[in-house]
N, C-alpha and C positions, 0 to 999 in steps of 0.2 A: 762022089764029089764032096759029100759032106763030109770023108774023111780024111780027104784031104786037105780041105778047109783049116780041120783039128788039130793037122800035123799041121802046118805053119801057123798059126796062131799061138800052139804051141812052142814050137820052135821061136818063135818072135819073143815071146814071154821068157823062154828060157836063157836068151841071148842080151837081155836087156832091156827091148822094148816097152814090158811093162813094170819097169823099175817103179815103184813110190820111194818119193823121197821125204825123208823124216825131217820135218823140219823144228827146230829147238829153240827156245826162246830165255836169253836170261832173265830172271825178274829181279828188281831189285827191292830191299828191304827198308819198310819205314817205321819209322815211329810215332804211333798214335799218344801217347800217352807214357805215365808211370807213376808208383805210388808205393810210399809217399815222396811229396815233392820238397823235401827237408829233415833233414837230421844228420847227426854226427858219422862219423867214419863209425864201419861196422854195422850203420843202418843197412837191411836186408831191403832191396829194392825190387817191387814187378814191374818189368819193361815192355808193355802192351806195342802189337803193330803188325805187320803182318812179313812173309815170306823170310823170317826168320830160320835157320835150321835145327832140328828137333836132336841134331847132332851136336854134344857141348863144345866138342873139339873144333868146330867149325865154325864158332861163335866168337866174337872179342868183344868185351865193351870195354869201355872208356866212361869215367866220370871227369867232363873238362879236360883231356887226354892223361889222367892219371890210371892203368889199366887195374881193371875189376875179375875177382872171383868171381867165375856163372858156379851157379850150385843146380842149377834146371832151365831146361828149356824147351819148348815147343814150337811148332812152325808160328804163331801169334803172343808167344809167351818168352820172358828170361828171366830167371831170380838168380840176380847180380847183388854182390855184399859194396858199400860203398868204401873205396880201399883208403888206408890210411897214408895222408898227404895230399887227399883230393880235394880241392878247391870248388868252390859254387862256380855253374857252370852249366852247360850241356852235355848231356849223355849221350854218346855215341855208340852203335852198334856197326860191326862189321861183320858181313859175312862171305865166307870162303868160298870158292866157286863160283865167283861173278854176281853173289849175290849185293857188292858195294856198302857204302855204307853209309848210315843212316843217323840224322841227329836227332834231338828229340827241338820241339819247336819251343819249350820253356825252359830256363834253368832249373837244376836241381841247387837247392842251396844247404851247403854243407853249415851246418850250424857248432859252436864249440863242446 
Protein backbone atom coordinates (compact mmCIF):
# COMPACT_ATOMS: atom_id res chain seq x y z
CA UNK A 1 0.00 0.00 0.00
CA UNK A 2 2.66 2.24 0.95
CA UNK A 3 4.14 1.83 -2.40
CA UNK A 4 1.63 2.65 -4.12
CA UNK A 5 1.00 5.63 -2.31
CA UNK A 6 4.69 6.64 -3.75
CA UNK A 7 3.94 5.86 -7.17
CA UNK A 8 1.06 8.45 -7.31
CA UNK A 9 2.33 11.04 -5.27
CA UNK A 10 5.06 10.68 -7.53
CA UNK A 11 3.37 10.61 -10.45
CA UNK A 12 1.15 13.82 -9.15
CA UNK A 13 4.64 15.78 -8.74
CA UNK A 14 5.91 14.77 -11.79
CA UNK A 15 2.72 15.85 -13.88
CA UNK A 16 2.63 19.15 -12.32
CA UNK A 17 0.79 18.87 -9.13
CA UNK A 18 3.54 20.04 -7.29
CA UNK A 19 4.71 22.86 -9.44
CA UNK A 20 6.17 26.02 -7.16
CA UNK A 21 5.73 29.02 -8.74
CA UNK A 22 8.66 31.73 -8.73
CA UNK A 23 7.37 34.62 -8.02
CA UNK A 24 9.65 37.99 -9.04
CA UNK A 25 9.23 41.17 -7.91
CA UNK A 26 10.61 44.57 -9.63
CA UNK A 27 12.21 47.03 -7.25
CA UNK A 28 12.60 50.28 -8.22
CA UNK A 29 15.52 52.62 -7.64
CA UNK A 30 15.80 55.70 -5.44
CA UNK A 31 17.85 58.38 -4.49
CA UNK A 32 18.91 59.12 -1.04
CA UNK A 33 21.32 61.46 -1.52
CA UNK A 34 24.73 62.77 -3.47
CA UNK A 35 27.84 64.65 -3.07
CA UNK A 36 28.85 67.14 -3.60
CA UNK A 37 25.70 69.18 -4.00
CA UNK A 38 27.54 71.94 -6.25
CA UNK A 39 30.10 72.61 -8.66
CA UNK A 40 30.92 73.16 -12.24
CA UNK A 41 30.64 70.71 -15.16
CA UNK A 42 33.26 67.87 -14.81
CA UNK A 43 32.58 67.89 -11.04
CA UNK A 44 32.82 63.89 -10.12
CA UNK A 45 29.51 63.26 -8.27
CA UNK A 46 28.50 60.08 -5.56
CA UNK A 47 24.82 59.22 -6.28
CA UNK A 48 23.84 57.46 -2.90
CA UNK A 49 20.24 55.27 -2.93
CA UNK A 50 19.54 52.09 -3.20
CA UNK A 51 18.54 49.17 -5.93
CA UNK A 52 20.80 50.67 -8.23
CA UNK A 53 22.67 48.17 -10.86
CA UNK A 54 26.24 47.32 -10.03
CA UNK A 55 26.07 46.80 -14.03
CA UNK A 56 27.35 50.47 -15.67
CA UNK A 57 25.77 49.52 -18.78
CA UNK A 58 22.50 49.46 -17.16
CA UNK A 59 22.77 52.59 -15.55
CA UNK A 60 21.69 56.26 -17.03
CA UNK A 61 21.93 59.46 -15.11
CA UNK A 62 20.81 62.71 -15.83
CA UNK A 63 21.99 66.10 -14.45
CA UNK A 64 18.60 68.17 -14.98
CA UNK A 65 18.08 65.86 -18.10
CA UNK A 66 21.48 66.59 -19.44
CA UNK A 67 22.90 62.87 -19.78
CA UNK A 68 26.16 62.02 -17.52
CA UNK A 69 29.43 59.73 -17.73
CA UNK A 70 28.83 56.73 -14.84
CA UNK A 71 32.57 55.97 -14.20
CA UNK A 72 31.38 53.19 -11.15
CA UNK A 73 28.69 51.73 -9.68
CA UNK A 74 27.20 49.54 -7.18
CA UNK A 75 23.75 48.37 -6.19
CA UNK A 76 23.72 51.66 -3.54
CA UNK A 77 26.42 53.56 -5.16
CA UNK A 78 27.14 55.80 -8.91
CA UNK A 79 30.17 57.98 -9.71
CA UNK A 80 28.62 60.19 -12.35
CA UNK A 81 31.02 63.23 -13.89
CA UNK A 82 28.62 66.35 -14.06
CA UNK A 83 28.35 66.66 -18.09
CA UNK A 84 29.10 69.90 -19.87
CA UNK A 85 25.91 71.91 -20.65
CA UNK A 86 24.10 70.72 -17.50
CA UNK A 87 22.13 73.07 -15.86
CA UNK A 88 21.19 73.18 -11.75
CA UNK A 89 18.79 70.87 -11.29
CA UNK A 90 17.81 67.24 -10.33
CA UNK A 91 19.67 64.22 -10.71
CA UNK A 92 18.09 61.46 -12.11
CA UNK A 93 18.92 57.82 -12.27
CA UNK A 94 17.53 55.17 -14.45
CA UNK A 95 17.70 51.81 -14.47
CA UNK A 96 17.39 49.09 -16.97
CA UNK A 97 15.20 46.14 -16.28
CA UNK A 98 12.26 47.85 -14.63
CA UNK A 99 14.33 49.14 -12.21
CA UNK A 100 12.44 53.03 -13.13
CA UNK A 101 13.67 55.91 -12.45
CA UNK A 102 14.60 57.83 -9.67
CA UNK A 103 15.12 61.75 -8.91
CA UNK A 104 17.15 62.82 -6.30
CA UNK A 105 14.84 65.13 -3.71
CA UNK A 106 17.53 68.36 -3.83
CA UNK A 107 18.92 70.22 -6.77
CA UNK A 108 22.43 69.78 -7.82
CA UNK A 109 23.56 73.17 -8.53
CA UNK A 110 25.88 73.66 -11.41
CA UNK A 111 28.06 76.58 -10.42
CA UNK A 112 30.27 78.71 -13.37
Amino acid sequence: MKGILAIILTSLCFFGACKKEIVTANVTATVTGFSPTNGPAGTVVVISGANFSAVLSSNSVTFNGQPAIISAATASQITATCPSGATSGKIFVTVDGGGGTAASSADFTVSP
